[in-house]
C-alpha positions as CSV (number, residue, x, y, z in Angstrom):
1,X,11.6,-8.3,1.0
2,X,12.3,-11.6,-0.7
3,X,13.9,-12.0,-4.3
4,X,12.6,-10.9,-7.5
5,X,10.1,-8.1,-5.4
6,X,10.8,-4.6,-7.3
7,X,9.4,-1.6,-7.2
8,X,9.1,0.3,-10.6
9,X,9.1,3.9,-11.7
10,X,8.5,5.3,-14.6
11,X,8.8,8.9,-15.7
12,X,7.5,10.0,-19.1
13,X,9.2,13.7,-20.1
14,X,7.1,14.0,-22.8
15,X,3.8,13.4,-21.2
16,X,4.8,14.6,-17.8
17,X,3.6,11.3,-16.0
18,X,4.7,9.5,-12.9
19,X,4.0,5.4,-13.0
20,X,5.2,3.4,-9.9
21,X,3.9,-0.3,-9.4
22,X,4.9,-3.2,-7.2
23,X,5.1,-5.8,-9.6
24,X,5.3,-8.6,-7.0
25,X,1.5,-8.4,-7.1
26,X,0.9,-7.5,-10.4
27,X,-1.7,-9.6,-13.0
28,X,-3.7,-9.3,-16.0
29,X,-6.9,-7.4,-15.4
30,X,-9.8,-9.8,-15.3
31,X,-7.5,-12.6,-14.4
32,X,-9.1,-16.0,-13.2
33,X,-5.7,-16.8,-10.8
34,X,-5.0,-14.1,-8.0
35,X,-3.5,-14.6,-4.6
36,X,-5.1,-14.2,-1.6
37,X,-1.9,-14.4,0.8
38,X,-1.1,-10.9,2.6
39,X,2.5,-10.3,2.0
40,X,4.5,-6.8,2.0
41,X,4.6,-3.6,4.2
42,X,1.4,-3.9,6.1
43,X,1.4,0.1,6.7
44,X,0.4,-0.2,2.5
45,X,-2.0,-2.7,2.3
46,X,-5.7,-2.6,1.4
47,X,-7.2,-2.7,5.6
48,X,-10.0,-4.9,3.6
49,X,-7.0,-7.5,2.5
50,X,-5.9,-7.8,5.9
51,X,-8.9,-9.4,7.4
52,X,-8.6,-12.8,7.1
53,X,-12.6,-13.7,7.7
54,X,-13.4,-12.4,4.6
55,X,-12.2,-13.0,1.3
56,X,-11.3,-10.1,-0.2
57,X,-9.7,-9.8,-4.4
58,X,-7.4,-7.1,-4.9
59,X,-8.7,-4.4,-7.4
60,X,-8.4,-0.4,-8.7
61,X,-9.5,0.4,-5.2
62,X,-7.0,-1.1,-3.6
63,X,-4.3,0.5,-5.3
64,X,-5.8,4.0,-5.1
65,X,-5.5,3.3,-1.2
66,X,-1.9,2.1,-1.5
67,X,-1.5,5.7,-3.5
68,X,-2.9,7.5,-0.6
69,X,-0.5,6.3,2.1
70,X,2.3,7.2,-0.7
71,X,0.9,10.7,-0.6
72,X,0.6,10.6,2.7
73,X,4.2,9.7,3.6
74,X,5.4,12.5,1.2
75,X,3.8,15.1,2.6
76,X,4.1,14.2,6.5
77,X,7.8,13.2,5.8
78,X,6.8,10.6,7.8
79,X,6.7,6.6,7.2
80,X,2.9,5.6,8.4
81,X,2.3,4.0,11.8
82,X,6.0,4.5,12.1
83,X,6.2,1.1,11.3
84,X,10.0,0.1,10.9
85,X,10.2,0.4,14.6
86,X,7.1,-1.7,15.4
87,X,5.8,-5.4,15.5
88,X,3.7,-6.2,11.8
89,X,1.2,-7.6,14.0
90,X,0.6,-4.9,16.5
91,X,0.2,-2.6,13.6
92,X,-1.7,-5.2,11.3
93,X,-4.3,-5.4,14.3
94,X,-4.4,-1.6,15.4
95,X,-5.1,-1.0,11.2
96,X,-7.9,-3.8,11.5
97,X,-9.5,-1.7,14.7
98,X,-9.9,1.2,12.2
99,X,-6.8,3.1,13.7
100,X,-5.6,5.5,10.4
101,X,-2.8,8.3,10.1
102,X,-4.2,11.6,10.7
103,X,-3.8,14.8,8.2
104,X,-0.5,16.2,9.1
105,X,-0.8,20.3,9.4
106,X,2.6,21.1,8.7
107,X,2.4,19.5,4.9
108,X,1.9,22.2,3.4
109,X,-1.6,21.2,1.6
């Protein structure tokens, strides 16, 4: 992670909420300016982001799937594709082949 990268969390007692957000990529909805560049944990990013042959913009969707893996890692107690022992690229390309983390039985849900 490079400077001024932080995660926030948020956690509202009074309405019981949970906010977290990257705000490395953040922007105004509707903005004009957005950044195309893939940068941060792969395991995380929107699969459509990571192909390069087609432009792909950042949106709701995307961060639903970033949620997802989240969920996912809680419940496995697991980080996805393992990935602090493995090559970004060998994991970039095996998400790009359509490889995904499985349900994991023992969660619980």
């Amino acid at each position: 992670m490079g400077p001024c990268q932080y995660i926030h969390f948020v956690y509202n007692l009074k309405s019981d909420t949970i906010k977290l957000a990257d705000f490395g990529r953040s922007c105004l909805k509707g903005s004009k300016s957005y950044n195309t560049e893939v940068w941060g944990v792969i395991s995380y990013i929107d699969p459509k982001m990571l192909d390069r042959e087609i432009p792909y913009k950042l949106n709701e969707k995307s961060g639903i799937y970033n949620l997802g893996v989240i969920f996912w890692e809680l419940t496995s107690r697991s980080s996805p594709f393992n990935y602090e022992m493995r090559d970004n690229y060998v994991v970039m390309l095996e998400i790009l082949s359509g490889k995904r983390e499985k349900p994991i039985s023992t969660s619980g849900f």
